[in-house]
N, C-alpha and C positions, 0 to 999 in steps of 0.2 A: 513318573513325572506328571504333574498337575499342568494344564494348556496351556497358562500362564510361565511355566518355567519352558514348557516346549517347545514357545514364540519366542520367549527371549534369549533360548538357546542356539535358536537355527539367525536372530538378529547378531548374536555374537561373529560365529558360525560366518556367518559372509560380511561382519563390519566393513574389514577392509574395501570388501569391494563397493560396497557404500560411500565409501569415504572416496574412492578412485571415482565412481558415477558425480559426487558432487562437484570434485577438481573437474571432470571436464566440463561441465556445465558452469562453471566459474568461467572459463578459460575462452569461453567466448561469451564477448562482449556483448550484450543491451544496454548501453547507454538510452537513458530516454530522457531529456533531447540528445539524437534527434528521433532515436524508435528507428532504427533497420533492425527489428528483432524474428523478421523470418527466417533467418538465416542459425539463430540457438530453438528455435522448432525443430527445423529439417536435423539438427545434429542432438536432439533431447528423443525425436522420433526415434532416429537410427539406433541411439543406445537402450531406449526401451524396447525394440524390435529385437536386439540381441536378448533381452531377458525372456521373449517370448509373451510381450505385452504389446499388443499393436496398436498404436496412433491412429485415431482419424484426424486427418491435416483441416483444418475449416480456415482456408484464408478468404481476409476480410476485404472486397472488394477493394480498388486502390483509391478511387476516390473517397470512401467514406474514411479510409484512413488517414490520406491526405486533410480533411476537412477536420480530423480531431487533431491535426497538427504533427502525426507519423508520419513515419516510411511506408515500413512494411508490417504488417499482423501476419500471422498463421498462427491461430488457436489448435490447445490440441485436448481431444478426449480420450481419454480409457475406456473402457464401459466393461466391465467383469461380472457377469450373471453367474448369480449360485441358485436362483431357486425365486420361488411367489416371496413377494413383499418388499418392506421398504427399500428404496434405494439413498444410498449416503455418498455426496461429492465431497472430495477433498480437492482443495484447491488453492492452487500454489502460482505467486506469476513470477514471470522469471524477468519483467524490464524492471530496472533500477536504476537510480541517476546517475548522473556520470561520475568517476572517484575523484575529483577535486585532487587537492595539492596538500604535499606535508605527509606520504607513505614512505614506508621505510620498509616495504615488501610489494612486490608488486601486486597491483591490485586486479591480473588477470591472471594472477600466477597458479594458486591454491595450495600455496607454502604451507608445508606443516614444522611447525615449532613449538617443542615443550608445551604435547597436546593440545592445541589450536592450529585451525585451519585459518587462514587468512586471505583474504581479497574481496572484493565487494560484490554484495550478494551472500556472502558465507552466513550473513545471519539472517537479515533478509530479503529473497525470501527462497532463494536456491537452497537452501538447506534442507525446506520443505518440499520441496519437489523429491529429495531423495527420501526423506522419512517416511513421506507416503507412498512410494515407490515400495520400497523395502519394507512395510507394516502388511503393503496388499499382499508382499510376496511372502512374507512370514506367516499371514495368513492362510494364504495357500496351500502352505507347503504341510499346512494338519489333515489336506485332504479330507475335512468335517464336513457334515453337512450344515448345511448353511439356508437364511430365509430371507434372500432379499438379494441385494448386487451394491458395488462398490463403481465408483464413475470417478477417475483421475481428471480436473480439468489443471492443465497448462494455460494461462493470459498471459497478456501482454502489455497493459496499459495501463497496472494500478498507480502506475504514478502520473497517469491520467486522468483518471476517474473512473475508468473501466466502462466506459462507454461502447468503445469495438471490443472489449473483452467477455467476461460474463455476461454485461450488460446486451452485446450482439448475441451470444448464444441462446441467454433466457429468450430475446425476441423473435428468432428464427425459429425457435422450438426444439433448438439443437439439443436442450434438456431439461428437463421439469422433476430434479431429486425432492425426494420427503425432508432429509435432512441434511445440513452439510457442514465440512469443518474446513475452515479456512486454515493458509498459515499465518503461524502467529511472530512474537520475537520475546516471548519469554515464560517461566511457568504457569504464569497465571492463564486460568479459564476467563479469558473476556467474552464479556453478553453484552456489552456496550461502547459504542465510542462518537467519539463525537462529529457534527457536521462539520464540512467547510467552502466557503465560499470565497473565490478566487476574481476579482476586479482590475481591469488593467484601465489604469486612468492616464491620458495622454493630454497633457497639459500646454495650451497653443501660445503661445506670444507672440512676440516681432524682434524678427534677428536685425541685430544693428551692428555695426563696428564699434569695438572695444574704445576707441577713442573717444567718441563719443555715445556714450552706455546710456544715455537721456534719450536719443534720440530712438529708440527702442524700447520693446518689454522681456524682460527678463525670465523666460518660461522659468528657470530654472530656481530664480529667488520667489517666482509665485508659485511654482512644487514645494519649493518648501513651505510656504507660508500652509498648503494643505496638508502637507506632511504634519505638521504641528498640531493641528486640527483633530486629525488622525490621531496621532500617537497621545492626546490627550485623553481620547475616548476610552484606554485602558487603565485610565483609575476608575472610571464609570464603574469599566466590566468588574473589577475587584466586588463590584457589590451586587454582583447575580450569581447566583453559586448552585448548582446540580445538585437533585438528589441521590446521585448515581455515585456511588464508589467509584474511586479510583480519578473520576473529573470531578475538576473543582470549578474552574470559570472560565467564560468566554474568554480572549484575547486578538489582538490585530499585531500584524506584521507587514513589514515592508520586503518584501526578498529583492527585488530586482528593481533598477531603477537605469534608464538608458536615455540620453540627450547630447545634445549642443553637436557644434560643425568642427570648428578649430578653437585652439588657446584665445585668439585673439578674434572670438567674434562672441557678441552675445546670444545665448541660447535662444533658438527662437521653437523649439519644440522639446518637452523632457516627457518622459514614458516609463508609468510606475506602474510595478506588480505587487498587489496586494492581498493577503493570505488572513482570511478573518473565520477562525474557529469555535464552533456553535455548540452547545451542550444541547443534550436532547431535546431536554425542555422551550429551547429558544424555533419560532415560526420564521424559516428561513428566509421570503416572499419579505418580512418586518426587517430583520436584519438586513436586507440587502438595500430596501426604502430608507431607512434608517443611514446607511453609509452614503449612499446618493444625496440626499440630504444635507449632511454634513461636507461632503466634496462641493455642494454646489454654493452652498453657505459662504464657505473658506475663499472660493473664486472670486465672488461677489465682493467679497471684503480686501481682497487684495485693491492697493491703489499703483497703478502702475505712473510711470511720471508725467509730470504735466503735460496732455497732448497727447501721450500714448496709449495705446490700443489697450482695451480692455479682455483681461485672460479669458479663452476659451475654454472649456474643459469637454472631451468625451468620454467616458465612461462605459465600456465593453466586460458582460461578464463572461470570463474564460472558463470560471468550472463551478458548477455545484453538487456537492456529494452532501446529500440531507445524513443525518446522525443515523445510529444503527442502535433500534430499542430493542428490548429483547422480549422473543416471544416464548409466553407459557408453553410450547410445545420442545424449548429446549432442554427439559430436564432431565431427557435421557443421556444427551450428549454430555451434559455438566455433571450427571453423576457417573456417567462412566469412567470421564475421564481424571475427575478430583478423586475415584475411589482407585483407579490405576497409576493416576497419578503421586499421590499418598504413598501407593507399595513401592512405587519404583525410586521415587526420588527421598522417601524417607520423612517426608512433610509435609503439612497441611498444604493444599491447591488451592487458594482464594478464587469466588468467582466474581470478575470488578467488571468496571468497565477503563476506558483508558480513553487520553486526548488522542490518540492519531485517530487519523480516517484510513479506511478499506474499502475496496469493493466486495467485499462481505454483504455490506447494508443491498449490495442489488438483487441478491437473493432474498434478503432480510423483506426487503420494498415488494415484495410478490409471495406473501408469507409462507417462504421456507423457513422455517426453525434453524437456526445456525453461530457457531461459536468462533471465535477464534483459538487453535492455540497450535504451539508448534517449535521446534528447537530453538532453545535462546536462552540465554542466561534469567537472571530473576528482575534484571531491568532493560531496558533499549539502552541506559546509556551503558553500562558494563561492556555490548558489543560493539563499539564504536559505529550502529548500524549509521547510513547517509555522513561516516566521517571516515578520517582518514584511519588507514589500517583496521577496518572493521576484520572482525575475527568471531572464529565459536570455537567453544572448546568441544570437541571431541566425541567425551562423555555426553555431556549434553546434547548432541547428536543419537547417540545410542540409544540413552535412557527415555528422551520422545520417539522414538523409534517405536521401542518395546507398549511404552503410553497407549497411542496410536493403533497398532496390531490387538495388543488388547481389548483396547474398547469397540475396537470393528467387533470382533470376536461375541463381545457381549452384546452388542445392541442389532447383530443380524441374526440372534438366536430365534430360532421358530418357536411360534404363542404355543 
């Protein structure tokens, strides 16, 4: 048997219990908001500890967590030495937003049905916690000599920004890898993706009684007048466009929006979260000037009624994750993996970039070399990943499995 067949034989070999490792870790919850996810650490540890892979626990003090808006962090690392030279981190976080409404399996269940797994997280990015589990351990198990070491990180905040995540570990020194592979949510090798900056703008008026609505300002008819303002800016974006595969154009979103007291009073404060997506090319410091600008414009323009107070606006940014460009030293990882990729799944492995953001980029930002990729179908929406009934199929588990184990194989081969 050739190495290649005698990884993906020992990956067959223990699927099931692959597939049992990924249900429990579905099956306790990381909602984030509101992040209590030390609690799927303490139970991620114990079942790597049964494989005879030991966790270091690195929890994140409580007020720096509290101050990014958590509960609770414990990070966790692997650290697997085989020998002098590179070391490569995979890294996989295990918080994900909460399952929202409209499933028709439960979504901490980890139902299997007519090969798919299902509940949230199945795609991303708990999926990847087990691939790279089971890749190190199929690894392993060639008993080869080997030139360099493999580093599992577990976080906790990508849908934070990964500030107490990666972002805490790179700065404490907890790890400084050559290269590393993030998880991804589908075949493709991403080298890029894009920024995002997140704004919560809280919009002041003067609450009055409904009966008399004059005698008041209406925070929430002057949200919208900046709403408007906003959501116009994206015909602009239609006309800046990326050189990067796979991203096409900036855009602005409204996710959230929270105000007024009762029915029968007018709004006297409304509170918007806003989600504005940067292609590489775009200088985040401009875009964020840029959206200030325009918020304070819109305010200025609003005429509240004769006599009434003039709309206040503040303007607080909640997150910035700069884009993730890709660096010349990822070409080992990209061909490892489009050339295992290729045998395994039968087809060409594009290497793009893609609109979501990762905390990828905070290794990327301290120039580690580093890719995404990882079990998922051939798009994010096929998995219903952040919807309802998000699901993966199976195979596609396997076959990044095998991907994975491979390319370690290759890229810690001794010069």
């Amino acid at each position: 048997m050739t190495i290649e067949q005698q990884l993906d034989a020992w990956i067959d070999a223990h699927f099931d219990e692959e597939v049992r490792f990924l249900q429990e870790l579905v099956r306790v919850p990381t909602d984030t908001p509101p992040g209590n996810n030390a609690p799927h650490a303490e139970r991620t540890a114990e079942l790597l500890a049964g494989m005879g892979l030991i966790a270091e626990k690195h929890a994140v003090p409580q007020a720096e967590v509290e101050a990014a808006g958590l509960q609770t962090i414990t990070n966790l690392i692997v650290r697997r030495p085989y020998g002098a030279g590179k070391t490569i981190a995979l890294n996989a976080h295990g918080d994900v937003v909460p399952p929202g409404e409209g499933w028709t399996h439960d979504p901490y269940g980890g139902e299997i049905v007519d090969g798919k797994i299902y509940g949230r997280a199945t795609a991303v990015s708990k999926c990847d916690i087990a691939s790279f589990t089971f890749a190190i351990r199929a690894l392993e198990s060639l008993n080869a000599k080997l030139a360099g070491s493999v580093e599992l990180h577990v976080t906790y905040d990508e849908e934070y920004g990964g500030e107490v995540g990666p972002d805490w570990l790179l700065k404490k020194g907890l790890t400084q890898p050559d290269l590393m592979i993030a998880a991804g949510f589908s075949y493709q090798v991403v080298v890029a993706h894009n920024g995002c900056l997140q704004l919560e703008v809280t919009v002041h008026g003067d609450m009055a009684h409904a009966a008399i609505p004059d005698s008041g300002t209406d925070a929430l008819q002057g949200a919208t007048h900046i709403l408007n303002a906003l959501y116009a800016l994206n015909a602009d974006y239609l006309k800046v466009t990326s050189n990067v595969e796979g991203i096409t154009h900036p855009y602005l979103n409204v996710g959230q929006i929270a105000g007024g007291t009762n029915t029968n009073v007018i709004p006297g404060k409304v509170v918007l979260k806003i989600d504005r997506r940067m292609i590489p090319e775009e200088d985040p410091a401009e875009v964020e000037a840029s959206l200030r600008r325009t918020i304070e414009q819109a305010a200025a323009s609003f005429q509240p009624p004769r006599g009434g107070k003039q709309l206040k606006v503040d303007v607080r940014r909640i997150l910035l994750a700069r884009a993730m460009k890709p660096l010349a030293g990822n070409q080992p990882l990209v061909q490892a993996i489009q050339k295992h990729g290729k045998a395994v799944f039968g087809e060409t492995i594009p290497a793009v970039g893609t609109p979501l953001y990762t905390d990828v980029r905070l290794y990327v930002e301290r120039g580690i070399p580093g890719v995404i990729y990882g079990a998922g179908p051939r798009t994010v929406r096929e998995s219903n990943a952040k919807r309802a009934d998000e699901h993966l199929q199976l195979e596609d588990l396997r076959r990044a499995t095998q991907v994975i184990a491979r390319s370690l194989f290759d890229l810690l081969q001794p010069a």
